[in-house]
N, C-alpha and C positions, 0 to 999 in steps of 0.2 A: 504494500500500500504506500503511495507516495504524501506525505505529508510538511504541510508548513508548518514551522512549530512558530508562536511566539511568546516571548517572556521574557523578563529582563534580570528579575532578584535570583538570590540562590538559591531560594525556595521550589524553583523553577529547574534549577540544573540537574536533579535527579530524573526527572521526566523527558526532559531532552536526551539526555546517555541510551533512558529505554527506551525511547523511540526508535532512536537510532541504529542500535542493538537491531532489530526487528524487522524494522521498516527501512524504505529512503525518504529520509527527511533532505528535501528540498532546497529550503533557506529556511536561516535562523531568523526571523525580524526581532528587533530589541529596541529599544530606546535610545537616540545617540549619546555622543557621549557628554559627559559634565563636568564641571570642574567639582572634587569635593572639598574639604579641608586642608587649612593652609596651603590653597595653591594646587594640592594635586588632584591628578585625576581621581576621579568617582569608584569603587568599584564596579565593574563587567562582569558578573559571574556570567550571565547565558555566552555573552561576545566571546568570553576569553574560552569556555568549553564548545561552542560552537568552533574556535579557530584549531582549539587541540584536536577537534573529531573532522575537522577538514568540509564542514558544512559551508556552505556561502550565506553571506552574512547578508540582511536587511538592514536599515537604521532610518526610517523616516523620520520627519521631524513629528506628522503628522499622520497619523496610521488613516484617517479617514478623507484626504486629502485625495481626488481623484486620479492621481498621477500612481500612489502609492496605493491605491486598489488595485490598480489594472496592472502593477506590475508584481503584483503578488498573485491575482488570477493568473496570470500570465504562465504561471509557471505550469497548471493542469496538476495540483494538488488534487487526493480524493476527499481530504480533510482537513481543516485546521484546529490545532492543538495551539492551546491557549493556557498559562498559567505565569500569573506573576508577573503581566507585562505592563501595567499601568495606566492602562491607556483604552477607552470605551471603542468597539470596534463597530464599526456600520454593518447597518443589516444586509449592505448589497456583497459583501465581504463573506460574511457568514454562510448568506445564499449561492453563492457564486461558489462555492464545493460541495462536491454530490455527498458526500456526507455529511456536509455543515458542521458547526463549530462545537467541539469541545474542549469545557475547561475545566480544570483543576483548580476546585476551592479548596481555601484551608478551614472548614466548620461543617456540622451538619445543619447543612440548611430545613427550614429560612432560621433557623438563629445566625446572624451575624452576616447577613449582606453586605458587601463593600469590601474595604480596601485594607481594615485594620481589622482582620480575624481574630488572628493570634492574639494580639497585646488585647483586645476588648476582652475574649474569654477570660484572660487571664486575669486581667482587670476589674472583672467581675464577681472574681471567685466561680465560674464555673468549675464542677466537679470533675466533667469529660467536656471532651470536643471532638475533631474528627476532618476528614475530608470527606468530599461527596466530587462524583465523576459527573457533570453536568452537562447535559444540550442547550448549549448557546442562543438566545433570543434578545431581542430590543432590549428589554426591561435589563434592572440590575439583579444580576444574580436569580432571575425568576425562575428559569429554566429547568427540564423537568428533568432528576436526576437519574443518572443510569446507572450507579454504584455508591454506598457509603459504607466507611469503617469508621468506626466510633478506639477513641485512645483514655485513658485518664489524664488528668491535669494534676501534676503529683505536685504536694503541697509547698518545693521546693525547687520547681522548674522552672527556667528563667524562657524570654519569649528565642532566644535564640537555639534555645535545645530544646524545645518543643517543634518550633518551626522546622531543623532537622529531622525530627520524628516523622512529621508528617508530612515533610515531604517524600520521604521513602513509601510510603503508608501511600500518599498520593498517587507515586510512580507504579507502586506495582497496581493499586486498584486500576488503573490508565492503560498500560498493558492489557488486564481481560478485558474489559472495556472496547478497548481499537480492535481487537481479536473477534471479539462478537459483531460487533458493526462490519469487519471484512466477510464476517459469512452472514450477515442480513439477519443477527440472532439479538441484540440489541432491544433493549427493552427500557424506557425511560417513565420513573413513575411524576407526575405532577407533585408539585410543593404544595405542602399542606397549607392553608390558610391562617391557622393560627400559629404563633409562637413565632410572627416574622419581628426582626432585632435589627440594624444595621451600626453598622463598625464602619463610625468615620474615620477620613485619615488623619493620623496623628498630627498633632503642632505642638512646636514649643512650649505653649500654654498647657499644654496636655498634663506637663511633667514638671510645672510648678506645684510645690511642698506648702501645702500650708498647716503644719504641726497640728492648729487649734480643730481644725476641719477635720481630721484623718484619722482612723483607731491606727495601732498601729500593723494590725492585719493590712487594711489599705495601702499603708505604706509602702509592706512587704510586698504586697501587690505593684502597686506601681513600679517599686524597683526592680522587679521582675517581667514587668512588661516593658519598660521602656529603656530600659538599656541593651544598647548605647543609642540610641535613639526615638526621643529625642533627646532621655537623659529626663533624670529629678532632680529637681535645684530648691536645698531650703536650707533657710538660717541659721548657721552653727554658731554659736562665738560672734555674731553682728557680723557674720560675712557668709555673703551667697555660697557656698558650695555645691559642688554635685557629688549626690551621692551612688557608689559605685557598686558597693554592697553591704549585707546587712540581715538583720531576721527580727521576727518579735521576739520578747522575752517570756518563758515558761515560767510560772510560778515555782515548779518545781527548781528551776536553773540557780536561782540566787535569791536572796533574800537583803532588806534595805536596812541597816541597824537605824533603830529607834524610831521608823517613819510608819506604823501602825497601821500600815495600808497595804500590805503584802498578801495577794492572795495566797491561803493554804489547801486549796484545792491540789490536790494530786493529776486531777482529770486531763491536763492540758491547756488548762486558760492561760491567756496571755499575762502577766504579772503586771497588778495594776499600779500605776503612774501616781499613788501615794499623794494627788492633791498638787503635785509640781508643776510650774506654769509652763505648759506643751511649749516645746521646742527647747526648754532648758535639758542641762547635762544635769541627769542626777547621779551617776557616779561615776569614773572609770574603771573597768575594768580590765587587766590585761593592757591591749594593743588599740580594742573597743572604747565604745563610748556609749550608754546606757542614754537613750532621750526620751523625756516624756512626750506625750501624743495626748488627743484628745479623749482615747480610751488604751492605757497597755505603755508599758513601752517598749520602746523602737532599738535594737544596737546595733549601730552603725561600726562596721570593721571598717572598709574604705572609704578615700571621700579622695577629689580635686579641687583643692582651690581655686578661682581665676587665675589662669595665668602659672599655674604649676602642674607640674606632676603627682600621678596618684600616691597616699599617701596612705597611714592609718590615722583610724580617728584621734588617739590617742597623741601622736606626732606632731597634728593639726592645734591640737589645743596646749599643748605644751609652746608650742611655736607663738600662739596668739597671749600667752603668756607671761 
């Protein structure tokens, strides 16, 4: 079966390998390229695996731009494969391959429509999540799904080794999937109506810290969805920081001398923040730094200052010292 892949993250590069593997993937299309931090280029995972596997590469500026239609039908694809490319594709796109488009979501739909799957699940305290093999239509993410595998969200998983997970999880459900559509075996059930979510995409604002607002489960949450992008930034010591990593605190972990507010539960709760005014250091520990939160506290092991290198908490405050 001859196929156009497109995609651009690395959530994307495990499904381009199987394709390939399989099939002849035709061209790569991707995103061009960008400039990233300080100056250098962006990462390329689909560009720089499309150039290792010897694929011919696409890079529009504008995937729905008529020039870049007709040169991607042009090629007499039977299908286009789609994951992780960023970019809304036109219906005449879609239509214009006798198999029509499928994509690789990272969620079981309709929880989590759009562009920021991962870091929303996780953001959410979902329990599971999952990928689903979808038939491509106008709408977002509407499409009626031909496969899903459901994964856990373990309570210590960050968005970048999740997103690993599932994109392997992705590729192989994608694989049976292309397999059954080449012998006409293919079966797409429609999206249930209730339980639709959508996952915007992230911004800077996403991964502002605000102590008073946050238990410290949230926290741990944020810091787990959003690193390294777009990153959490909150007040340590009267200066912005980004924090790098971190967990809540178990009552059972440690106890506060003379601050009467120490959960004694065994069960797992997070150890309460003893009345301290969220975002203060209530103690050091170790390399750590113990912070109160609006509910729990928060221990932060690493942190970046503006303008430095990562550090530990402990470092940081000794420094501001």
């Amino acid at each position: 079966m001859r196929i156009v892949f497109a995609g651009t993250a690395e959530f994307a590069v495990p499904s381009l390998r199987a394709c390939n593997a399989r099939h002849a993937v035709v061209a790569a299309v991707t995103q061009p390229a960008r400039p990233g931090s300080r100056g250098r280029p962006a990462p390329r995972p689909v560009a720089d695996a499309a150039g290792q596997l010897g694929i011919p590469l696409l890079q529009p500026e504008r995937i729905r731009s008529r020039p870049a239609v007709e040169e991607v039908l042009a090629l007499g694809a039977d299908v286009l494969v789609v994951a992780a490319y960023g970019q809304i594709l036109p219906r005449n796109l879609l239509d214009g391959h006798r198999l029509g488009g499928v994509n690789v979501h990272a969620s079981l739909l309709p929880r989590w429509r759009g562009a920021a799957p991962i870091a929303r699940a996780i953001l959410a305290g979902d329990p599971s999540t999952g990928v689903c093999i979808m038939r491509m239509e106008a709408g977002l993410d509407t499409g009626p799904v031909y496969a899903r595998r459901e994964l856990p969200v373990d309570a210590d998983v960050t968005a970048s080794g999740l997103t690993a997970t599932l994109a392997v999880a992705g590729a192989e459900e994608l694989v049976a999937v292309l397999a059954d559509l080449d012998r006409g075996m293919a079966v797409a059930a429609p999206q249930l109506d209730d339980g639709v979510t959508y996952a915007a995409r992230l911004t800077r604002e996403d991964g502002l810290l605000d102590w008073s607002a946050r238990s410290a489960e949230e926290v741990d949450r944020m810091v787990r969805a959003l690193t390294p992008w777009p990153g959490v930034t909150g007040a340590l010591a009267g200066v912005g920081v980004r924090i790098l990593a971190g967990r809540p605190v178990l009552a059972t972990e440690v106890a506060i001398p003379g601050s009467g507010g120490t959960v004694s539960d065994p069960a797992g709760e997070t150890l309460a923040s003893s009345g301290a005014t969220p975002g203060s250091v209530v103690r050091i520990e170790g390399e750590s730094a113990l912070v109160a939160t609006a509910a729990g506290l928060y221990r932060v092991d690493t942190l970046q200052p503006p303008g430095r290198r990562a550090m530990s908490a402990a470092a940081f405050l000794r420094g501001r010292r």
